[in-house]
C-alpha positions in Angstrom: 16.2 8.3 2.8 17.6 7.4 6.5 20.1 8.8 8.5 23.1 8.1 10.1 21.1 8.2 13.8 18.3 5.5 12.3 21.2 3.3 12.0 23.0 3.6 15.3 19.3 3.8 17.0 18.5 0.6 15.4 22.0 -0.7 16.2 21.6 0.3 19.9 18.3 -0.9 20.4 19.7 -4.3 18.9 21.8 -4.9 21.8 21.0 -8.0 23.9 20.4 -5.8 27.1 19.8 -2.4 26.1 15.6 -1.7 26.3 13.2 1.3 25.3 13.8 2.8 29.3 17.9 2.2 29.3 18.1 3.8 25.6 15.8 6.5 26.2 18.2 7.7 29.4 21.3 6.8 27.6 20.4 9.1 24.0 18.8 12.1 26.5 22.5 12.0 28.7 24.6 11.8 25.5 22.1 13.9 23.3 21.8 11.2 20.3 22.5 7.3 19.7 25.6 7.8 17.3 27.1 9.6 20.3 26.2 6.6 22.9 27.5 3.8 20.2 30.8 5.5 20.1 31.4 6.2 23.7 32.9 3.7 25.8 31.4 1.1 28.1 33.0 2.7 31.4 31.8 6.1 30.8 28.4 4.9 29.6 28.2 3.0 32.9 29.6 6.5 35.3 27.2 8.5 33.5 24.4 6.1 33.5 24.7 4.3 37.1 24.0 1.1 35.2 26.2 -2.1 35.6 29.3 -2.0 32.8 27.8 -5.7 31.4 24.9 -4.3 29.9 26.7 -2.3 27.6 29.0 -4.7 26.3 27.3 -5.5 22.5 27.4 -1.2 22.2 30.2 -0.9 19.4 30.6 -4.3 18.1 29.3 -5.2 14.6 27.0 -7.3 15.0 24.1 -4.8 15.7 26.0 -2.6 13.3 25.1 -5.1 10.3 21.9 -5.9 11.5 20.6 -2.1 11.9 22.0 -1.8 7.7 19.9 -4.5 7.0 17.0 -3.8 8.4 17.6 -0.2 6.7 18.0 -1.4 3.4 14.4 -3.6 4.2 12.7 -0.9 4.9 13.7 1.1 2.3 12.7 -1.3 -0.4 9.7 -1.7 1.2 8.5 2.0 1.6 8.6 2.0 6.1 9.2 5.2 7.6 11.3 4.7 11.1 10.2 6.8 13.4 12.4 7.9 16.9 11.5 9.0 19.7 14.1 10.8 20.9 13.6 12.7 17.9 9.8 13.5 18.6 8.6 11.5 15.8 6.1 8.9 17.9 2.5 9.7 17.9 1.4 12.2 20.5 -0.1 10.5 22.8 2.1 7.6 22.7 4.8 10.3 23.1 4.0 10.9 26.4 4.3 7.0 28.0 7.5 6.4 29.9 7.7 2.8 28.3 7.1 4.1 24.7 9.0 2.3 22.0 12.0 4.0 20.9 11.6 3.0 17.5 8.3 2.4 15.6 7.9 1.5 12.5 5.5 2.3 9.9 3.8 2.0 6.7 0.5 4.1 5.5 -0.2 7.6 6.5 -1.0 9.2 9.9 -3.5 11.9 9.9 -3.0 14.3 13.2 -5.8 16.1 13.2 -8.2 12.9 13.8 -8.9 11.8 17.1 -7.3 8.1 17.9 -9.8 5.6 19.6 -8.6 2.2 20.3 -10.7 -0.8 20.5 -9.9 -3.9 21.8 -11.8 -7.9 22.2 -11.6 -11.0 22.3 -10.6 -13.2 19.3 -14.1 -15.0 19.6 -16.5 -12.3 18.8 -19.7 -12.8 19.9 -23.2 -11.5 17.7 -23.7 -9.3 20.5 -20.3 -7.6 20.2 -20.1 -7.3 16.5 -23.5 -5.8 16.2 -21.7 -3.0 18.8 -18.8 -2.7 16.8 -21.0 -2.1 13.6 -23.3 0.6 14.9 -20.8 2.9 17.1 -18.5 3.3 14.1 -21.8 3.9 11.7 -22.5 6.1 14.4 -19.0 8.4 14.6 -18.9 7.7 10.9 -19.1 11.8 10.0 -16.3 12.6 13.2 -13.0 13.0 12.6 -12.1 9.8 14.2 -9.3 7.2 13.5 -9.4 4.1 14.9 -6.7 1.7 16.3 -6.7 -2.3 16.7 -4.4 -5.3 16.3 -5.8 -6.9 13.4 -5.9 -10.4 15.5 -8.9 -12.4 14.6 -12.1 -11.6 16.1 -12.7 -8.1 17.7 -9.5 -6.4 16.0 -10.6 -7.9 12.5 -14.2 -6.7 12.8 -13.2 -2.9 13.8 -10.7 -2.5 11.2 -13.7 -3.9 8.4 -16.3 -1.6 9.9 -14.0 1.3 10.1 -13.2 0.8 6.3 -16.6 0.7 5.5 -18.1 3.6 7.4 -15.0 4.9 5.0 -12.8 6.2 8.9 -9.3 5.7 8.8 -8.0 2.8 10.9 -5.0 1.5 12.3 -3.4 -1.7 12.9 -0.6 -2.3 15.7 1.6 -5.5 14.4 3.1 -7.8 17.3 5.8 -8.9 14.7 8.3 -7.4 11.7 7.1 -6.6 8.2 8.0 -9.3 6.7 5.0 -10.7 7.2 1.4 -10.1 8.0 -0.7 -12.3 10.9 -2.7 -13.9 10.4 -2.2 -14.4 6.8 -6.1 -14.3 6.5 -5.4 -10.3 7.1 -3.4 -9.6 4.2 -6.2 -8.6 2.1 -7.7 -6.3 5.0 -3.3 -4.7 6.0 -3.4 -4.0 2.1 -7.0 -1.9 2.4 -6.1 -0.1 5.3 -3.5 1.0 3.7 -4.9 1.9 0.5 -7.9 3.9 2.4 -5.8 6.6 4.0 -4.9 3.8 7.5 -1.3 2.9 8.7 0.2 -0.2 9.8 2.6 0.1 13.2 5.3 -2.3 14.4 7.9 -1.8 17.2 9.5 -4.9 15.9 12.4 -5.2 13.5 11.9 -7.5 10.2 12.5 -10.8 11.6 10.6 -10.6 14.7 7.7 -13.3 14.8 4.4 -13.4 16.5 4.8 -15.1 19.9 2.9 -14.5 22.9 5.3 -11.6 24.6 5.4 -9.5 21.7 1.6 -9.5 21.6 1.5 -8.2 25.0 4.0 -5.6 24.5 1.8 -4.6 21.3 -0.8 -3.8 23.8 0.8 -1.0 25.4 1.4 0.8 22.0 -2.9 0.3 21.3 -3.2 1.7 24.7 -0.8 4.6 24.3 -1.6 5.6 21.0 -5.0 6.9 22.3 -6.6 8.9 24.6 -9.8 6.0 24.5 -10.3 2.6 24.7 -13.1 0.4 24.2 -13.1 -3.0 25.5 -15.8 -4.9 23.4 -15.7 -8.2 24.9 -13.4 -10.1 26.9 -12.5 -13.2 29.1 -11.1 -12.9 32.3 -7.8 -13.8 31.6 -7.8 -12.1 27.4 -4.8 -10.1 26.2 -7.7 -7.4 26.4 -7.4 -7.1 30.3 -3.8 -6.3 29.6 -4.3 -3.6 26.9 -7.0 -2.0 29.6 -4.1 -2.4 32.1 -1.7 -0.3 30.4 -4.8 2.5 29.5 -5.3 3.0 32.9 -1.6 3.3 33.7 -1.1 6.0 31.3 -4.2 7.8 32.6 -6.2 7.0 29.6 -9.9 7.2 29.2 -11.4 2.8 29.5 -14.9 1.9 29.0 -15.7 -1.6 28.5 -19.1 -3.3 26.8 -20.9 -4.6 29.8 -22.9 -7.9 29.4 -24.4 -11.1 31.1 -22.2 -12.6 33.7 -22.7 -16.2 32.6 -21.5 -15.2 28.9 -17.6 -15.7 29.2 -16.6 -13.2 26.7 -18.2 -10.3 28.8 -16.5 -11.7 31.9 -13.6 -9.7 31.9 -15.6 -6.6 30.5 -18.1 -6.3 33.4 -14.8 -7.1 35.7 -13.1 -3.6 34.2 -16.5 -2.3 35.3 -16.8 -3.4 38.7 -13.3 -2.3 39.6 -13.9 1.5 38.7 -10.9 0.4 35.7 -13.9 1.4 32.9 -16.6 3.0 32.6 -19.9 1.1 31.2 -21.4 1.4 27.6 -25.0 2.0 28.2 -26.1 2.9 25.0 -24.4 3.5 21.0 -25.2 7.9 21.9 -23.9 7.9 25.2 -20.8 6.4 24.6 -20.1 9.1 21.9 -21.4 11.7 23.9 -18.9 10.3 26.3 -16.0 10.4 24.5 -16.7 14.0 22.7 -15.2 13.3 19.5 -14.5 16.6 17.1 -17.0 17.1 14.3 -16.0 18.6 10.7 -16.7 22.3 10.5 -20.0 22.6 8.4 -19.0 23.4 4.7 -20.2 26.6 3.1 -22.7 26.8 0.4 -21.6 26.5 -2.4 -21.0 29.4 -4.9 -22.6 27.6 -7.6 -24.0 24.4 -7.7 -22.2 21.3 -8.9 -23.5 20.8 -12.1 -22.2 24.4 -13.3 -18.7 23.8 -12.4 -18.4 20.0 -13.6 -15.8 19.9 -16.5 -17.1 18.5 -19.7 -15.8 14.7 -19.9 -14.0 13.5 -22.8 -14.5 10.2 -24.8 -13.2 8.2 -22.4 -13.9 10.2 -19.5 -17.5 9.0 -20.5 -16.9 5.5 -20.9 -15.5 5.3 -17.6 -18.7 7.0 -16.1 -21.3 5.7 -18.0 -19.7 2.0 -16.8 -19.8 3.0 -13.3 -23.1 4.4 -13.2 -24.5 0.9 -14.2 -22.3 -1.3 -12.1 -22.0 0.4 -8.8 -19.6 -0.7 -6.2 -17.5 -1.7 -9.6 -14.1 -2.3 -8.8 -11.1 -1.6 -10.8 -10.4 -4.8 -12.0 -13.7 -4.9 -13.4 -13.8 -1.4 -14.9 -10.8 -3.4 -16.7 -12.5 -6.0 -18.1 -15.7 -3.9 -19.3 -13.8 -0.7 -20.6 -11.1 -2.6 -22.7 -8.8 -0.5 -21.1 -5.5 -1.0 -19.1 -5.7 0.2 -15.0 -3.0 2.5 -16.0 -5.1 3.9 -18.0 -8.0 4.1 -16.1 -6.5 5.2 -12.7 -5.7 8.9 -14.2 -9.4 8.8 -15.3 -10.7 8.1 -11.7 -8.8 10.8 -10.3 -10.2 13.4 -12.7 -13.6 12.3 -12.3 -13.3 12.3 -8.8 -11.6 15.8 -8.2 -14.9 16.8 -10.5 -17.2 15.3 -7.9 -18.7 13.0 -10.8 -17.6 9.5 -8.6 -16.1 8.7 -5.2 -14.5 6.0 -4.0 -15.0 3.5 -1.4 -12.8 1.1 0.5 -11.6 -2.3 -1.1 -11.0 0.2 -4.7 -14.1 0.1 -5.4 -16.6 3.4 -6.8 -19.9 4.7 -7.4 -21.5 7.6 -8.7 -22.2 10.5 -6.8 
């Protein structure tokens, strides 16, 4: 599944002193990272113009075992590693000098949606959920994906809405796999997953959650896009950093504005007032604003839907019939009424959705169409 270069990439990115910037100059000299672990510290510091010290973990084992390990975790757990020197990043994260040079993922990425990051405080407000709600009920039919940090607050609330205005959504991680914060998110990781959304991490599988790595998370929810929406924010809120970053990599900012004696629109209406966002006026503006790509307009149909519907079997039937009186039935509960096993059903749902008798909608659950 991996290859030789994830392992000395992981290996060399391992090393005490060797960040995304020295790694990225060292593989682009040397043309991969199995060619930089083998070389020798002298020629890596003539070629590089960096001090001989900071190469001095490149070729020991150490790193060598780690970067197996962390192969062998990922395998088992189904995370793709993704280098950059191999063009693998995300566009637009592609293009930042301080990208990581490995990021790790789980889910699917969609290209051809446009990314659109959004960013708050961890105290929500009414004012900014009620935002939150009606701009992604409002792109709901654009080929949109959207990206948080599923942190309490802000990020939790635009992952939910995204997932049921049924838009793709991604979550940044400031920590390894090996666990999900705050554990209160587990539930939410596992839908975004299961409803076409991806889960990123720069960090390796024992990295935890500690104030630095959530700042360096920022960058990679600022890069990632070409917007960012600041909902709400204090003055001094991990949000003014991601902002920081968006406007360093030339990105598009526009922040929530709101009264200047509620605390969590301080730092909002400060983006504003520096010319480092543009204001929110209203839900129409903002996506006229940030032109989003609609879906091409489908062409009538041939014949209608009811001529081309296959004719259900048995339990084809059952499985209809059920859902047709329980709507928003989940597949636990299809269970439970049917008598039948999910394995069983799950074949079923497929056929009756490719028939266009059902859909489905996020948390695994379906209606009738």
């Amino acid at each position: 599944m991996f290859s030789e270069e994830h392992l000395y990439s992981i290996a060399l990115r391992k090393c005490s002193q060797i960040g995304d910037i020295t790694f990225r100059r060292l593989v682009a000299t040397l043309g991969s990272a199995e060619s930089v672990w083998k070389e020798s510290p002298g020629i890596l510091a003539k070629i590089s113009g960096v001090r001989r010290d900071i190469f001095q973990d490149i070729g020991s084992a150490g790193p060598l075992v780690f970067a197996d390990q962390e192969l062998r975790f990922c395998e088992k757990n189904g995370i793709e590693i993704l280098l950059r020197h191999q063009h693998q990043l995300p566009y637009f994260l592609n293009e930042c000098d301080d990208a990581p040079a490995i990021l790790y993922r789980k889910g699917t990425y969609t290209p051809n949606l446009s990314p659109v990051s959004m960013v708050g405080t961890r105290k929500m407000t009414p004012y900014g959920k009620t935002f939150i709600e009606e701009f992604l009920q409002a792109v709901a039919e654009n080929m949109i994906i959207t990206v948080s940090g599923l942190a309490h607050g802000v990020d939790t609330q635009v992952h939910q809405s995204s997932l049921d205005n049924r838009i793709p959504t991604i979550a940044v991680l400031a920590h390894g796999f090996h666990r999900i914060y705050p554990a209160v998110n587990r539930r939410l990781a596992h839908n975004i997953l299961e409803n076409g959304g991806a889960l990123y991490t720069e960090f390796n599988s024992s990295d935890e959650p500690d104030r630095e790595h959530f700042l360096q998370r920022n960058r990679i929810i600022a890069g990632i896009s070409r917007k960012l929406i600041v909902v709400e924010t204090a003055f001094g809120g991990g949000s003014m950093s991601t902002a920081t970053y968006a406007n360093s990599y030339n990105r598009d900012v526009y922040a929530l504005p709101g009264k200047i004696t509620d605390k969590y629109s301080q730092g909002s209406n400060q983006l504003i007032f520096q010319n480092k966002a543009a204001a929110i006026s209203t839900i129409g503006g903002l996506v006229n604003m940030l032109d989003l790509q609609r879906p091409k307009p489908k062409m009538e149909e041939l014949f209608p839907r009811s001529e081309i519907r296959i004719h259900l079997t048995e339990e084809q039937d059952l499985i209809y019939q059920i859902i047709l009186k329980n709507p928003n039935i989940t597949i636990d509960e299809l269970a439970e009424k049917s008598g039948m096993p999910t394995f069983k059903i799950l074949p079923i749902i497929l056929d009756l959705e490719m028939s266009q008798y059902i859909r489905s909608l996020s948390g695994r659950q379906f209606s009738v169409l």
